[in-house]
N, C-alpha and C positions, 0 to 999 in steps of 0.2 A: 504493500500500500504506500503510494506517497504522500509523504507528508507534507501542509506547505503550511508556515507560521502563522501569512499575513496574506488575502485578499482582497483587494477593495473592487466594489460595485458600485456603479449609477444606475440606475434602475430604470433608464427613462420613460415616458409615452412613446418617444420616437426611437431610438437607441439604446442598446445597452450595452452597457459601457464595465470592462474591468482589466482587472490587472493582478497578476500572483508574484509578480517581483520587483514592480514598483517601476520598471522600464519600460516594458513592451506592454501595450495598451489594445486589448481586441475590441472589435467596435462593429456590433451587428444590430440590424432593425431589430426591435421588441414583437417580432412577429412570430408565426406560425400557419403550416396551412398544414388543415389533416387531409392523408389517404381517405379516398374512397374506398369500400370494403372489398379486399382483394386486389386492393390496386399495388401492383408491383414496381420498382422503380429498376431499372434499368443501368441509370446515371451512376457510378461509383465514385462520384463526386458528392453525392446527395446521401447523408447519413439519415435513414430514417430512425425515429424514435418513438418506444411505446409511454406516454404519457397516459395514466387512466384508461389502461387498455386503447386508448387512441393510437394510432402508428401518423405520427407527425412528422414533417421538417421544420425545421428553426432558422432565425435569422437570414442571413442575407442566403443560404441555400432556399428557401421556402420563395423568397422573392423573384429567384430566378427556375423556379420549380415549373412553374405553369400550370398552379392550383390555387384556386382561389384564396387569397391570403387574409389574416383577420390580427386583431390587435388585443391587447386587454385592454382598451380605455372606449367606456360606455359611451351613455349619453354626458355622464359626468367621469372626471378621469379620478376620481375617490371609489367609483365603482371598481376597478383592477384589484383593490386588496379583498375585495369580497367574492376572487373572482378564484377556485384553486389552481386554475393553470399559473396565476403571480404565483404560487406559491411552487411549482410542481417545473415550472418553464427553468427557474434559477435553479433546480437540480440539474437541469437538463443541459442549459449551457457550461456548468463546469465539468460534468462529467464528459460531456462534448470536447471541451477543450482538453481536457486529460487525458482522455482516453485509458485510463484506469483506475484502479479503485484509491481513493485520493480522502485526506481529512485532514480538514480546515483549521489549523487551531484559533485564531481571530479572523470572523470578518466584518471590515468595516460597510458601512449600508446607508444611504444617502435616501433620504426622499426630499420632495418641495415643503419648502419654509411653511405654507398655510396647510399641509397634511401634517406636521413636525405634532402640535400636540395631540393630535386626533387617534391619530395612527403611527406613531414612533414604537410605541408597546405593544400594539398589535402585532407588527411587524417582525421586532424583534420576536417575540412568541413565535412565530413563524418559524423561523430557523435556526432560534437556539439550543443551542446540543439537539440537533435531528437528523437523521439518519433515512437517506431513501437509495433505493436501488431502483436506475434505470437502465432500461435497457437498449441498446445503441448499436444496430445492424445486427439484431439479434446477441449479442454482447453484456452481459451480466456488467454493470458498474457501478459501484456503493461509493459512493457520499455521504458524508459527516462532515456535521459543523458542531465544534465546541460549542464560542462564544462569539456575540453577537455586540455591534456599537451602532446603534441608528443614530445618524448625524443630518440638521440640516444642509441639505445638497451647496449652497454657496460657501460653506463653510470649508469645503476643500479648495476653493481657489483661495480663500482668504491663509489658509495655510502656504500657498504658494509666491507671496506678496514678501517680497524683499523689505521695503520700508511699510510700513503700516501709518499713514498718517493718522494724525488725533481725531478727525472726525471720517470715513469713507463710506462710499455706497460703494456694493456690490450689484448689477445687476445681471442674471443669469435668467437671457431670452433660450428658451430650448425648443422641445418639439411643440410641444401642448400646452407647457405652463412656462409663466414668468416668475423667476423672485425676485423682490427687491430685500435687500439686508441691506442695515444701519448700523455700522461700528463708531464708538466714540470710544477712544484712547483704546484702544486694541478690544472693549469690547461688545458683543454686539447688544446693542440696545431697542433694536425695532425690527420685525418681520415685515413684510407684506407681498402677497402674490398675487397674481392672474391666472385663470384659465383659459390662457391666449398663448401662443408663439406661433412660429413661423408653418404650425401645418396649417395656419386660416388665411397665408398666404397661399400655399400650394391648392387649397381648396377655391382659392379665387381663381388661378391662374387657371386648374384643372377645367373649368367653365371652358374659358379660352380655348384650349389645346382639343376640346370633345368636340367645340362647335369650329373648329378649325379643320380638324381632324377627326370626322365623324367614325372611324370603322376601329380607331386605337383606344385599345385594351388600357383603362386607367385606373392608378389608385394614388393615393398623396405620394409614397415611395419613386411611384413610376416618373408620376410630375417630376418630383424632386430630382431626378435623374435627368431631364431632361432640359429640366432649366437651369443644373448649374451646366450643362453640357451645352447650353445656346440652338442645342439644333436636337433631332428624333429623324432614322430612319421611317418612310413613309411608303408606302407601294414601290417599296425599290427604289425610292429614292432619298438624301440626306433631305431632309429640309430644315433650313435653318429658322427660329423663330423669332418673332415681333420683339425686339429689345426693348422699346419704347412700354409696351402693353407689360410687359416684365418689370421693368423699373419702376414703373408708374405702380402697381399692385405694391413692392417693395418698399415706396416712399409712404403711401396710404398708409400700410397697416402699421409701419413704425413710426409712424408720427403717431395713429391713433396711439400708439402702446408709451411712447413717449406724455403724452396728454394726461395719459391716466397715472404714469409715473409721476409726473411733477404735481399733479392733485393728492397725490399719497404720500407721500417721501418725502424726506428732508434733501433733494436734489440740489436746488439753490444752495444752502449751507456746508453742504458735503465738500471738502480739501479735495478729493480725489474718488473719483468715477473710473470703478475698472466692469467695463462687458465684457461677461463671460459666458459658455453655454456653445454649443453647434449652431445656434441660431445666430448669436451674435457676428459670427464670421462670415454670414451668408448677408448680414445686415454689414458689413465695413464698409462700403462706401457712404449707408446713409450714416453710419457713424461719424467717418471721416469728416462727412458736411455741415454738421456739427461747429466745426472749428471751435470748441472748447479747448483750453489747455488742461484743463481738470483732469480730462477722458483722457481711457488707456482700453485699448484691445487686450486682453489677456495672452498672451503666448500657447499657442496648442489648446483655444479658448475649450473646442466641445469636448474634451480629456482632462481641462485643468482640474477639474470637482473630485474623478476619482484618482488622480495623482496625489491630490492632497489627501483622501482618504485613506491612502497607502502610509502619508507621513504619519498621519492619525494613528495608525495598526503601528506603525514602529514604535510609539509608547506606551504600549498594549504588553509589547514584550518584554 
């Protein structure tokens, strides 16, 4: 069995995000699509796995599978903890990445700052000290997790911040959710989130691309593939897309999300504004236009939260 000290996970709506030695960071959609019964797969690139008796693919194999793909986040994204695949998916992707039977001694566990009280204990209950075996190309693989630290999720970048000014905002635009955190003198002293980010731009743009491209197969993943890519193969051919209609949906939705920041937050007052999150990178230029001196793009923004998570787990041990 291997043994690994310290894992950290971001859990996200759109991505999930972890790391077992604090370097090399895996980074695959929060998805899944199940087999139909009997349905065989072929591909030796595609690890199937029994979930609840289900025979599923996971993450970014599941997106290029050519099965309908699904998510845990409901109508509301507070629905996934209520959901067992959240619970049963994160067996799934370490034993995936291990590929044998492996046990966790810390793992550090991120949710959004407006879940932190609701669901921080829930969660951890979830996976601490528990024990599952799945099974992976028919592959017997046991998983165990000692102990368990649910962190709010900006709290890993702020771990990653060389100077720490007396007063900062954090703000971590992701898939689904926004946090804002408020630190004064290192510490933090106000939460606030959104259930917004950058998949209600892919939901805008997707409009575009279906009435553009009426016969192409789409979901927020597929969008997102194709508009940071500028163009989509089309009946045989590249076609490049509308930058202007792109930008424009880009500048919309973060200014709107900007609006509802500076109505929540102590923004004005904040010494230093660092964005963080996978969203936030996809937003740099509307950040750039900004011209704040305050503002800072975080480095390796949609990794920073479980990198810090990692430094977290190192004083665990």
């Amino acid at each position: 069995m291997k043994q690994i000290k310290i894992a950290a996970i971001d859990y996200g709506n759109g991505y999930f995000k972890r790391t077992y030695n604090g370097v090399d960071v895996l980074v695959d959609p929060s998805i899944y699509a199940q087999l139909p019964d009997n349905q065989f797969i072929l591909d030796e690139t595609q690890s199937v796995i029994t979930v609840n008796k289900w025979s599923v693919i996971i993450g970014e194999q599941a997106l290029n599978s050519g099965f309908p793909i699904t998510t845990l986040v409901g109508t509301t994204d507070e629905e996934k903890y209520a959901n067992p695949l959240y619970n049963e998916l994160l067996f799934a992707f370490i034993a995936k990445d291990i590929g044998k039977d492996v046990c966790i001694e810390h793992l550090v566990l991120g949710v959004p700052v407006h879940h932190y009280a609701n669901y921080a204990e829930p969660v951890k209950k979830l996976f601490h000290n528990k024990h599952k075996t799945i099974w992976i190309d028919n592959k017997e693989i046991k998983v165990s997790i000692k102990s368990v630290k649910v962190v709010p999720q900006p709290m890993g970048t702020f771990e990653l911040l060389d100077a720490k000014a007396s007063r900062l905002l954090i703000i971590d635009i992701g898939y689904g959710t926004t946090d804002v955190t408020e630190f004064m003198n290192q510490a933090p002293f106000q939460f606030y989130g959104e259930n917004t980010g950058i998949r209600h731009v892919y939901l805008t743009l997707q409009t575009y691309l279906s009435e553009t491209f009426p016969s192409l197969t789409l979901d927020p993943y597929k969008t997102a593939q194709y508009i940071q890519a500028g163009s989509l193969a089309y009946n045989g051919k590249t076609e490049k897309l509308d930058k202007t209609k792109i930008n424009r949906a880009m500048d919309y939705h973060f200014n709107q999300l900007m609006e509802l920041i500076k109505q929540k937050s102590g923004i004005a007052e904040s010494d230093v504004i660092v964005f963080s999150g996978g969203a936030a990178e996809m937003f740099q230029p509307q950040i750039e236009q900004l011209k704040n001196k305050k503002i800072q793009l975080m480095d390796q923004a949609q990794v920073a939260n479980v990198l810090g998570f990692y430094q977290i787990g190192e004083r665990l041990v």
